[in-house]
N, C-alpha and C positions, 0 to 999 in steps of 0.2 A: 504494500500500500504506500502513497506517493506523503506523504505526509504533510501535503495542502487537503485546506476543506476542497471538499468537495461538496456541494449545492444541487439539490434540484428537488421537483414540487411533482407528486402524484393527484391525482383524484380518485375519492372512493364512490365507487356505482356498485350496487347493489349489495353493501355490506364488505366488498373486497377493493385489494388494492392493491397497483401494479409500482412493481419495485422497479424505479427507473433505470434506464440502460445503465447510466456514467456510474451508477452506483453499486449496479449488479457486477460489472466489469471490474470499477477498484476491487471491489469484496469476493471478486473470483467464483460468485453464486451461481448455479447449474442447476437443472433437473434434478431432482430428488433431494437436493440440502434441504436439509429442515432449518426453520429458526425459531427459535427460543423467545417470547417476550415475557418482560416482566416490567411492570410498574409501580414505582415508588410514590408511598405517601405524599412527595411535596409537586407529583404529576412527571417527572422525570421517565420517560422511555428507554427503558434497555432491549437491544436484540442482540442475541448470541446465534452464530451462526455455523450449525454441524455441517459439516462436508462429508458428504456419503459417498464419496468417491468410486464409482463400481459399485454399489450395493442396491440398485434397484432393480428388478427381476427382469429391463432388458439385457441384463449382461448374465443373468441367474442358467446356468449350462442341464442344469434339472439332474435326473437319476434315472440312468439308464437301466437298471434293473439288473443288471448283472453281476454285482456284488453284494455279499452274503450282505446283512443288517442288521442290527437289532435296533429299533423304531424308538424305544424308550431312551437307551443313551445315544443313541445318532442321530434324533430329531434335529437338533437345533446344531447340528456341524454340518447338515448335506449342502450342498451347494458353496463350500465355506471354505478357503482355501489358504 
């Protein structure tokens, strides 16, 4: 990140709101990052922002079925690498 502000103004329709390009780009945001808000007492805005880099099921290769498993402890490893 450049460490000038960086500025710019969205609009909210219908309850949602588009996170402008120059800021999506400083902040390196993509498809599937999640962000984090939280709000302080004195009205203060925080977002935190995860990068899920690979992690969303277009890039997920599945299970081909050909190796043995057991579903209870391999649930949560399949696809996981």
């Amino acid at each position: 990140m450049s460490g000038d502000r960086v500025e710019a103004e969205s609009e909210v329709v219908s309850g949602q709101v588009t996170i402008p390009e120059r800021i999506r780009r400083e902040l390196d945001i993509e498809d599937g990052d999640a962000l984090r808000w939280a709000l302080e007492a004195d009205g203060t805005v925080h977002v935190e922002i995860d990068h899920r880099y690979g992690e969303t099921f277009a890039s997920f290769e599945g299970y081909d079925g050909d190796a043995e498993t057991d579903a209870t402890t391999d649930h949560d490893a399949w696809g996981v690498e």
